[in-house]
C-alpha atoms as a printed R data frame, in Angstrom:
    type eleno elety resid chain resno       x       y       z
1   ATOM     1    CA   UNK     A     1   0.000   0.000   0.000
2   ATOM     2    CA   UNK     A     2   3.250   2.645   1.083
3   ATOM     3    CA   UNK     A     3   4.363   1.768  -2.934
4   ATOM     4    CA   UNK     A     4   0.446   2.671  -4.214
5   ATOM     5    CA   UNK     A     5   0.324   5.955  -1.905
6   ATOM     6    CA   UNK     A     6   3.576   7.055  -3.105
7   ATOM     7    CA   UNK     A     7   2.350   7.187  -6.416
8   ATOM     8    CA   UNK     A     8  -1.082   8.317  -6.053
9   ATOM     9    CA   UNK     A     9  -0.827  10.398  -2.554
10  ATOM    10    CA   UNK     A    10   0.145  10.004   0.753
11  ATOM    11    CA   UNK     A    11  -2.934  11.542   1.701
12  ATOM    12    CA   UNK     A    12  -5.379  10.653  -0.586
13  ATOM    13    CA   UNK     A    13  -7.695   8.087   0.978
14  ATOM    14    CA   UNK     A    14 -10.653   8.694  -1.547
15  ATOM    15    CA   UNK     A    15  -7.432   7.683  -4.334
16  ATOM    16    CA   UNK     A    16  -7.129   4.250  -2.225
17  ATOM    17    CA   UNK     A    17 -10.626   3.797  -1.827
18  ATOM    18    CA   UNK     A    18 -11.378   4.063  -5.712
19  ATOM    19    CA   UNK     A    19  -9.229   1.665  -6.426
20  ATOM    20    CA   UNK     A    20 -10.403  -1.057  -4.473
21  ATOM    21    CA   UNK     A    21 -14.066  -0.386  -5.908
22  ATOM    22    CA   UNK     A    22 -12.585  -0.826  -9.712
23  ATOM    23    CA   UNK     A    23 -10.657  -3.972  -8.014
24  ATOM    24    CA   UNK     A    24 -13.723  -5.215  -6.825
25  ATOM    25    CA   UNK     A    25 -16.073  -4.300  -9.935
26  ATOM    26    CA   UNK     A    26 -13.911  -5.659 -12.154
27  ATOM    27    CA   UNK     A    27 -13.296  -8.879 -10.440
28  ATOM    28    CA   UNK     A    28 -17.103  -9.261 -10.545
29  ATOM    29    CA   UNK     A    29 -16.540  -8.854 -14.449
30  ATOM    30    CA   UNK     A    30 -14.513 -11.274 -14.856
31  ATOM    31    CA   UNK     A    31 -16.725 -14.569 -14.207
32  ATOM    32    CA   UNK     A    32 -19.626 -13.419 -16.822
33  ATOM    33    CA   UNK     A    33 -16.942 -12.260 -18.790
34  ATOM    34    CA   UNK     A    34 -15.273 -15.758 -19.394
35  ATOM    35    CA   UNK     A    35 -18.798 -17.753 -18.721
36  ATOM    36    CA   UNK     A    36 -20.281 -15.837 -21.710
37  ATOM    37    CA   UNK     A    37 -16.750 -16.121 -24.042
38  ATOM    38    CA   UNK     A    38 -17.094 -19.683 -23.709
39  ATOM    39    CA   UNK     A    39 -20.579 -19.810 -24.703
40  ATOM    40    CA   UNK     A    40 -19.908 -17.323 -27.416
41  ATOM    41    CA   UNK     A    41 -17.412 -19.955 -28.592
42  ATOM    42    CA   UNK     A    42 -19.553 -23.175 -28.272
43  ATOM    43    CA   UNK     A    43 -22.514 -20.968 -30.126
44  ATOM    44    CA   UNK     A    44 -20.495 -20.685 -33.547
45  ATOM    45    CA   UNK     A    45 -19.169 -24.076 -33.494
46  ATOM    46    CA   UNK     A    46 -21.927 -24.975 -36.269
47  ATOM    47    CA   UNK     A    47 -20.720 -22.211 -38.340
48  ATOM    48    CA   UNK     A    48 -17.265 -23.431 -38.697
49  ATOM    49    CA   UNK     A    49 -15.913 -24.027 -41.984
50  ATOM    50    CA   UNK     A    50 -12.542 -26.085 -42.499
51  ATOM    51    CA   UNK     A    51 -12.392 -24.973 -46.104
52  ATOM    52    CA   UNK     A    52  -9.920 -21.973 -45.354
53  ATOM    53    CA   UNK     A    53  -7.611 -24.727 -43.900
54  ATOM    54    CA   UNK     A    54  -7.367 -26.632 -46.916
55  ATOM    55    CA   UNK     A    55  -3.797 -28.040 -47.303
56  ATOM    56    CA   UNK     A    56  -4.317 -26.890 -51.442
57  ATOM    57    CA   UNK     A    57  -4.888 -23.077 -49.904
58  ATOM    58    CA   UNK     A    58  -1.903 -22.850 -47.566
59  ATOM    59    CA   UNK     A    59   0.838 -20.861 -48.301
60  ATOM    60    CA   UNK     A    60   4.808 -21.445 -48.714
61  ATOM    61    CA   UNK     A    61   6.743 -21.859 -45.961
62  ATOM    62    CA   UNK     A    62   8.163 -18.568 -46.200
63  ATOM    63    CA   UNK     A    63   4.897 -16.653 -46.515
64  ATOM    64    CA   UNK     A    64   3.676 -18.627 -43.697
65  ATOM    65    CA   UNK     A    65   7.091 -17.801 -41.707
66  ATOM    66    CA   UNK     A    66   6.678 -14.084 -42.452
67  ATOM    67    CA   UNK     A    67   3.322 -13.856 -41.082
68  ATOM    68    CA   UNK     A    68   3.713 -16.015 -38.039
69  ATOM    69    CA   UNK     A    69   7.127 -13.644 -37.605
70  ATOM    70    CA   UNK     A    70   4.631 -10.015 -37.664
71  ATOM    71    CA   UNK     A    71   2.059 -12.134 -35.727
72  ATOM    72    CA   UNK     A    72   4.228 -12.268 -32.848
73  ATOM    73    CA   UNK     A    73   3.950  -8.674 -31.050
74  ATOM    74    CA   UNK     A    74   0.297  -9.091 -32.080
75  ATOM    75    CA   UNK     A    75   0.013 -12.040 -29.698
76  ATOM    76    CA   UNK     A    76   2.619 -10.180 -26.913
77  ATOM    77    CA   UNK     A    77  -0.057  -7.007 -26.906
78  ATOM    78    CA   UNK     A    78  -2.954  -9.823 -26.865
79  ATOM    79    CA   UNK     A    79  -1.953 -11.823 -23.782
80  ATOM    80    CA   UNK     A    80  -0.881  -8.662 -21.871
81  ATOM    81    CA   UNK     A    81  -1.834  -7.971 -18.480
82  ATOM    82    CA   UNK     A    82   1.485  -6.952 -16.928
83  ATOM    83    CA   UNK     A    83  -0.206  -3.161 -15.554
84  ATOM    84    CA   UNK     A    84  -2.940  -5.148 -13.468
85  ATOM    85    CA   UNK     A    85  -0.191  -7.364 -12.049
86  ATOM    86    CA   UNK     A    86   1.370  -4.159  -9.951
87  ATOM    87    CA   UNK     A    87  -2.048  -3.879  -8.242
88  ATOM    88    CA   UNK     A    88  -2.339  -7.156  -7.786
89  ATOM    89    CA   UNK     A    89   1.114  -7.655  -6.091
90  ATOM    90    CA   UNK     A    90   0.513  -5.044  -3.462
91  ATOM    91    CA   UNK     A    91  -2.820  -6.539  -2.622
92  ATOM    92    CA   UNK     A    92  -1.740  -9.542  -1.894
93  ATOM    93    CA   UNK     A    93   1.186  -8.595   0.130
94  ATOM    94    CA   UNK     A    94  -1.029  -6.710   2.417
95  ATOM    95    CA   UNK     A    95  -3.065 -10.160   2.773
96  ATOM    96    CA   UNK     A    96  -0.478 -12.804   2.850
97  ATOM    97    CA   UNK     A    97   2.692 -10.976   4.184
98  ATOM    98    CA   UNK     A    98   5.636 -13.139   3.444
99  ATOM    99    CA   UNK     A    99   4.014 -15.455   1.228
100 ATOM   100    CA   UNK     A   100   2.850 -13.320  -1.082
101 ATOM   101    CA   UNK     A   101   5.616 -14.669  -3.899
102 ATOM   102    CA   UNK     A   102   4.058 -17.861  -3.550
103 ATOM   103    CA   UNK     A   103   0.052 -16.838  -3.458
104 ATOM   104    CA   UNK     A   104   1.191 -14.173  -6.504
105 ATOM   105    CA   UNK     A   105   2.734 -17.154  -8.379
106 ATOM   106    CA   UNK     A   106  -0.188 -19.516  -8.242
107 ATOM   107    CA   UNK     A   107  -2.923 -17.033  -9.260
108 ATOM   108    CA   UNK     A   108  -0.576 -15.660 -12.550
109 ATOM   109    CA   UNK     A   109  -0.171 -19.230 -13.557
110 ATOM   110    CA   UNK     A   110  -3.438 -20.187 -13.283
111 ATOM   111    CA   UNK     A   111  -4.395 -17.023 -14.444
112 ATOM   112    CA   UNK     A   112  -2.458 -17.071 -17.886
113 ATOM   113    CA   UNK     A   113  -3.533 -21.012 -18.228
114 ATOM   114    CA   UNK     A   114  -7.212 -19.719 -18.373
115 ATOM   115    CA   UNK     A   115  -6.330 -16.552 -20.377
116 ATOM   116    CA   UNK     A   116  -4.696 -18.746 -22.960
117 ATOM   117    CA   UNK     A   117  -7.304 -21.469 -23.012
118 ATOM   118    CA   UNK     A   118 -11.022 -19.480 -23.148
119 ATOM   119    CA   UNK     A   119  -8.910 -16.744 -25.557
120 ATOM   120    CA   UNK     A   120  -7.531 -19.064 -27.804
121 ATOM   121    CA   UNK     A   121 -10.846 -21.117 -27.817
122 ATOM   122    CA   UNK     A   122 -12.908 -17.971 -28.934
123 ATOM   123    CA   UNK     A   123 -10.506 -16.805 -31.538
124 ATOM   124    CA   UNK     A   124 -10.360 -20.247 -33.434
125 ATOM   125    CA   UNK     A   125 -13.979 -20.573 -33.361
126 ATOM   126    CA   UNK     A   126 -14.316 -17.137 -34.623
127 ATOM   127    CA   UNK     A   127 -11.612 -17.647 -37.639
128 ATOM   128    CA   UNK     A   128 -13.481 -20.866 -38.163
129 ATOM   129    CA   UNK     A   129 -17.018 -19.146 -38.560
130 ATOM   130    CA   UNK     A   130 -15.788 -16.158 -40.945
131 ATOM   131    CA   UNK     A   131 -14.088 -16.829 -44.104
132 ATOM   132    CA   UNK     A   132 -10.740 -14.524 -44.459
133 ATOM   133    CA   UNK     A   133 -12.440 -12.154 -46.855
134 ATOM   134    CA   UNK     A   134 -14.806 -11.415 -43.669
135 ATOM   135    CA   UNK     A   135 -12.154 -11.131 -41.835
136 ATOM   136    CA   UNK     A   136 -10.341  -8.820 -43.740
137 ATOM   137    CA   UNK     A   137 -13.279  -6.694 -43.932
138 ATOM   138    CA   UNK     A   138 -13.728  -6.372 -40.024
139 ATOM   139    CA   UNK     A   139 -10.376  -4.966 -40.111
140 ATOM   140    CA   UNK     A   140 -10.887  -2.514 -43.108
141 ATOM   141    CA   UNK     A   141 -13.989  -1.419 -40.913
142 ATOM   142    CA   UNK     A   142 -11.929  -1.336 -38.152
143 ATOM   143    CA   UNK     A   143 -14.540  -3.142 -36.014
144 ATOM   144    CA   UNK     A   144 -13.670  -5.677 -33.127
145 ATOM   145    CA   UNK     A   145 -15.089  -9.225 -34.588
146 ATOM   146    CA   UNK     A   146 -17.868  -9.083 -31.951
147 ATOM   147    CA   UNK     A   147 -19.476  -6.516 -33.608
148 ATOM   148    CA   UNK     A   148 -18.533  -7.729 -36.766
149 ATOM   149    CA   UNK     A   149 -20.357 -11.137 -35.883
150 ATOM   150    CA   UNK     A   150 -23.218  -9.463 -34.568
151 ATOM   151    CA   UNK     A   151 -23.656  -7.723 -38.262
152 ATOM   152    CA   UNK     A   152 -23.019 -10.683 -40.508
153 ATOM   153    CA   UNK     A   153 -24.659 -13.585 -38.255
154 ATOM   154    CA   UNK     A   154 -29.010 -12.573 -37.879
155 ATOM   155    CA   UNK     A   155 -28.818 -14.164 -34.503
156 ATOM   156    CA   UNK     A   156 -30.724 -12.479 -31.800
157 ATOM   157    CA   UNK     A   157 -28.027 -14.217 -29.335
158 ATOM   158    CA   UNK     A   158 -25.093 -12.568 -31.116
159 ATOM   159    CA   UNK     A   159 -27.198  -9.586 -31.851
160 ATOM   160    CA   UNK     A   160 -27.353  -9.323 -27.270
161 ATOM   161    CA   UNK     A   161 -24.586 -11.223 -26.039
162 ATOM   162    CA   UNK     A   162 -22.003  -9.429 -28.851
163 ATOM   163    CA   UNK     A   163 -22.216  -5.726 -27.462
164 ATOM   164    CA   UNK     A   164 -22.068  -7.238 -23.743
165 ATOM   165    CA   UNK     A   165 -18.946  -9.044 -24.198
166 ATOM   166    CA   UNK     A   166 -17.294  -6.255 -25.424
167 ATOM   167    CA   UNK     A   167 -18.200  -3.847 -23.026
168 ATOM   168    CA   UNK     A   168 -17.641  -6.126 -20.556
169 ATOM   169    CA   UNK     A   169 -14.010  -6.777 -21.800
170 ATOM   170    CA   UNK     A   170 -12.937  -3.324 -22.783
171 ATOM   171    CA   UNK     A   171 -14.444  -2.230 -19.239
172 ATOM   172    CA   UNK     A   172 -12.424  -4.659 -17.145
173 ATOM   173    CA   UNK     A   173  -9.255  -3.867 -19.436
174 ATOM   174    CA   UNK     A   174  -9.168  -0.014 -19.272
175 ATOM   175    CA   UNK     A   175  -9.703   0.140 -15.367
176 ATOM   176    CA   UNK     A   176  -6.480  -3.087 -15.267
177 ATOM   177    CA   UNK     A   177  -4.233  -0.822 -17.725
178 ATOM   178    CA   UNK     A   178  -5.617   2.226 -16.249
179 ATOM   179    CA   UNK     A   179  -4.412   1.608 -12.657
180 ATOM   180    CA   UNK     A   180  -0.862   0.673 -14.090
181 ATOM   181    CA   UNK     A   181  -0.552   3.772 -16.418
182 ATOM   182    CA   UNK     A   182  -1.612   5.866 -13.728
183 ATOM   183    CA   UNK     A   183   0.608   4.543 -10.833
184 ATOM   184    CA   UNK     A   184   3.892   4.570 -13.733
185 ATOM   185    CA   UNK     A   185   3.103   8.061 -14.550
186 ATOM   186    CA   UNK     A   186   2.770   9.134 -11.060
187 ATOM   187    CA   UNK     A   187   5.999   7.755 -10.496
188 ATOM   188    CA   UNK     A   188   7.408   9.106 -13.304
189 ATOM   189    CA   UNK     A   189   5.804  12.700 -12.821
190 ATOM   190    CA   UNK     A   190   7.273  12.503  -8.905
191 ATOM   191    CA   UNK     A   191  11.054  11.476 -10.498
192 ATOM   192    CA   UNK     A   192  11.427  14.337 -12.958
193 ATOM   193    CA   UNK     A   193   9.730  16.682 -10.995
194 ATOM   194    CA   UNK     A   194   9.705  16.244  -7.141
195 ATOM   195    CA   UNK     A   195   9.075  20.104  -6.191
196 ATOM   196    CA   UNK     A   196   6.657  20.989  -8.749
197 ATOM   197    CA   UNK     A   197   4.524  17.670  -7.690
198 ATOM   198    CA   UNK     A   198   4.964  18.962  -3.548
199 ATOM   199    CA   UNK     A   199   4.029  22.610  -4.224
200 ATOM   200    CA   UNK     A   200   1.229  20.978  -5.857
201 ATOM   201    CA   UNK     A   201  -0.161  18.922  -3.353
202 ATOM   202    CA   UNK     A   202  -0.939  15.102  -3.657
203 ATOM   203    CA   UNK     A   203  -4.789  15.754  -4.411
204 ATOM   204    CA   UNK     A   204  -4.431  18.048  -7.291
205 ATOM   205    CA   UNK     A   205  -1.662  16.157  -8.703
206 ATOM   206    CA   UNK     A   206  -3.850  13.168  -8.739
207 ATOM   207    CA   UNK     A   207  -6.864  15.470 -10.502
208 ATOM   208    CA   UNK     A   208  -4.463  16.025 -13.065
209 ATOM   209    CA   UNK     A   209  -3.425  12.374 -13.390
210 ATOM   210    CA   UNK     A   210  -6.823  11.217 -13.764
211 ATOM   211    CA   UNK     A   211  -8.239  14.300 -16.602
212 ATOM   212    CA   UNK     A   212  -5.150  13.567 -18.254
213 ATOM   213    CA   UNK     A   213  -5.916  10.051 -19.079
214 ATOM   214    CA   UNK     A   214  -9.930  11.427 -19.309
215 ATOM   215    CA   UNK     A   215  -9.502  13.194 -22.406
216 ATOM   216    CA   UNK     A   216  -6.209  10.659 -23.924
217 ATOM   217    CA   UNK     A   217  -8.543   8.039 -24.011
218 ATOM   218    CA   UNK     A   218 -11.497  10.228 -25.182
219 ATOM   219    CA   UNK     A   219  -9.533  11.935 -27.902
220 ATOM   220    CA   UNK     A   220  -8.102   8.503 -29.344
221 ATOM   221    CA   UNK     A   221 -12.305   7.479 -29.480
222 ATOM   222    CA   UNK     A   222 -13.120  10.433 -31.447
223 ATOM   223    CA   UNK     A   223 -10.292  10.146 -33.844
224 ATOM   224    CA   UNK     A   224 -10.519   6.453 -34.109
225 ATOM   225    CA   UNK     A   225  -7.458   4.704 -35.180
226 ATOM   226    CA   UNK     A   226  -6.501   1.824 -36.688
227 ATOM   227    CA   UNK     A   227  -6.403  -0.373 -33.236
228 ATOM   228    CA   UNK     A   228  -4.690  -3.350 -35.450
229 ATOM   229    CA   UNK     A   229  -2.185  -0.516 -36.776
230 ATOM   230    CA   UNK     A   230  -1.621   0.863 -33.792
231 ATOM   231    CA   UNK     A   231  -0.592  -2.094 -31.677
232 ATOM   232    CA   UNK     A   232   2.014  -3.419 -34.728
233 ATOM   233    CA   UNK     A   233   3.616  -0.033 -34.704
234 ATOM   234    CA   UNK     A   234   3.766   1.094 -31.057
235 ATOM   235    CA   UNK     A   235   1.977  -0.974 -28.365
236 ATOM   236    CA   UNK     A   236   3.562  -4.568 -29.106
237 ATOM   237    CA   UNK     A   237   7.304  -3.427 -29.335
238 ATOM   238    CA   UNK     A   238   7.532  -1.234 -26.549
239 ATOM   239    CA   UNK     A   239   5.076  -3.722 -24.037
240 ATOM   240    CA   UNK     A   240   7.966  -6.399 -25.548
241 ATOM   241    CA   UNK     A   241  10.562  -4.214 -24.590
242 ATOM   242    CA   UNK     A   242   9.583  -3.438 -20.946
243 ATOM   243    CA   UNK     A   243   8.212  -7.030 -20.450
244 ATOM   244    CA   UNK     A   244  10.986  -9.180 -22.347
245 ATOM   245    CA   UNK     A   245  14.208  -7.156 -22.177
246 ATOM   246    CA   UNK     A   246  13.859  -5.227 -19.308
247 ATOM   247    CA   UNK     A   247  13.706  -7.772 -17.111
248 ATOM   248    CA   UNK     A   248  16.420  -9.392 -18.373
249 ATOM   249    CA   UNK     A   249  18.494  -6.233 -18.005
250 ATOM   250    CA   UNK     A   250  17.633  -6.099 -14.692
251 ATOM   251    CA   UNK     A   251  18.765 -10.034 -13.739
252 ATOM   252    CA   UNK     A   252  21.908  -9.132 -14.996
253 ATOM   253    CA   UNK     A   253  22.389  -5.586 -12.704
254 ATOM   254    CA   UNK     A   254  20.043  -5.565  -9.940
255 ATOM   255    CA   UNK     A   255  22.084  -7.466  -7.002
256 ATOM   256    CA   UNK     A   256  18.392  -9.257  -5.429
257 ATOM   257    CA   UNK     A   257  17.654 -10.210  -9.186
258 ATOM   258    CA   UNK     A   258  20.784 -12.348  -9.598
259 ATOM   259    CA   UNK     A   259  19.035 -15.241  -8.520
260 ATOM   260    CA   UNK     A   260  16.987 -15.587 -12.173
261 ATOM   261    CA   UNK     A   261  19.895 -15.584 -13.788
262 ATOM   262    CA   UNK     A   262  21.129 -18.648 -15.730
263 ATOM   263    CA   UNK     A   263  18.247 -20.292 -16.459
264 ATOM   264    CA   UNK     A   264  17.250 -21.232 -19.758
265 ATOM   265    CA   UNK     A   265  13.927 -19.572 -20.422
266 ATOM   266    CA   UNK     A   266  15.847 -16.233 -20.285
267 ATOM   267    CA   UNK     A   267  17.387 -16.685 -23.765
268 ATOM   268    CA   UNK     A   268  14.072 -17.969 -25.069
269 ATOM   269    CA   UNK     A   269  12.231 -14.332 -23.532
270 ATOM   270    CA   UNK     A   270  15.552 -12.461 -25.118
271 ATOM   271    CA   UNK     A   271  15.339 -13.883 -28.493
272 ATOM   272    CA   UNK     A   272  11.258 -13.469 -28.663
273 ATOM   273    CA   UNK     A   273  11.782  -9.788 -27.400
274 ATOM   274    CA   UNK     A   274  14.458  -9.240 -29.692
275 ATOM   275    CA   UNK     A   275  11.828 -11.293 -32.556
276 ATOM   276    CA   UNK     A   276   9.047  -8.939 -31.489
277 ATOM   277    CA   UNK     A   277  10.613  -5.324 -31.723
278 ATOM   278    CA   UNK     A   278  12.805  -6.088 -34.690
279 ATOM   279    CA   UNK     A   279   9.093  -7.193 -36.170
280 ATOM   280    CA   UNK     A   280   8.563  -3.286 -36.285
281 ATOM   281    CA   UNK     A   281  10.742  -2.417 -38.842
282 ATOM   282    CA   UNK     A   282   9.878  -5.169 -41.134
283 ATOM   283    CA   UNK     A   283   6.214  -3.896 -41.256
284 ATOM   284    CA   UNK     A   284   7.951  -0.539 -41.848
285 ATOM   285    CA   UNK     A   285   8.882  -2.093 -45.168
């Protein structure tokens, strides 16, 4: 909590106290979230089509290399959810003291077991129920394939449970990314700048934090991007950057990190961070 406060304000309770209602509101998400994923899933499993996968469509090996290479900081961004995982550290050392490692361990493994499983489950029942052309086309609209679904499929189920999803799942992910943003750019804010942040005070300074992000977020919504462009080109590199090579950096500097180092999965996160940003400047060709 002393590591939260320090980056939102020593004395902010209300700060403290709005957190723990998004914790708790979005933890509530969570179970219709996944319950109505999976049924999302099950629902267009007569729709599939294996004609796309016909071995007389695939490509060469090289084609096939070259997208599975610029696939890969699409996947990094996908499977993300390294700024809820500050959050979720803290509270858990406030409940479980000294075995927090352990309890924090446990829930991220299970956790990314159930991410991959229901995400990966939804997104090959979705390629399997579109044909690429329709999937191309979701892009060019630059719609997310629940609403894409919703307009191509006349199901009343799609038509309701479509829009839920996604609000329920862009919901739960801006408050998780939101917290993390927030607390690095309080941090970051209080680094450059310790006496302009004091003279401040802690509650305007967190005011400011939280119109800031207010009008980012609203801005980027009323200039609407290319979300598939924007996560090749900035979002996936730098999120494989801070979550890849970073931490490898820091095994091989930080004293009370010298304990990860040597093991083998550190060259395999190297090389895929290394894969993933150099990715970049082949789509910049």
């Amino acid at each position: 909590m002393a590591a939260f406060r320090s980056a939102g304000g020593d004395d902010d309770g209300g700060d403290d106290f709005g957190r723990r209602i998004m914790l708790i509101t979005t933890e509530m998400l969570v179970y219709p979230l996944v319950f109505i994923l999976f049924a999302m899933s099950v629902y267009l499993v007569p729709s599939w089509s294996f004609e796309a996968m016909s071995l007389s469509t695939m490509p060469d090996f090289g084609s096939m290399m070259s997208i599975v290479y610029l696939t890969i900081p699409m996947l990094i961004f996908s499977f993300n959810h390294s700024p809820a995982v500050s959050s979720m550290a803290l509270a858990q050392r406030e409940e479980y003291g000294e075995d927090a490692a352990v309890k924090t361990d446990m829930i991220l493994k299970h956790a990314s077991v159930m991410l991959l499983g229901f995400v990966m489950l939804f997104v090959f029942s979705c390629v399997l129920a579109l044909s690429p052309a329709q999937l191309a086309e979701a892009k060019a609209q630059n719609l997310p394939v629940l609403s894409y679904l919703a307009n191509v499929f006349d199901s009343p189920v799609i038509s309701v449970l479509g829009p839920v999803v996604a609000f329920l799942a862009i919901f739960s992910s801006f408050f998780g990314h939101y917290l993390g943003a927030k607390e690095g750019l309080a941090g970051i804010a209080k680094k450059a700048a310790p006496g302009m942040i004091q003279g401040m005070g802690e509650g305007r300074f967190n005011t400011l934090l939280v119109a800031f992000f207010f009008f980012s977020t609203w801005g980027v919504a009323v200039i609407n991007p290319s979300v598939l462009g924007m996560i090749e080109s900035l979002g996936a590199p730098f999120i494989a950057a801070i979550l890849f090579l970073m931490p490898m950096y820091a095994i091989k500097k930080v004293p009370t990190m010298r304990k990860y180092d040597g093991a083998l999965s550190n060259v395999f996160i190297s090389v895929m961070g290394l894969i993933a940003i150099s990715a970049i400047v082949k789509g910049l060709f």
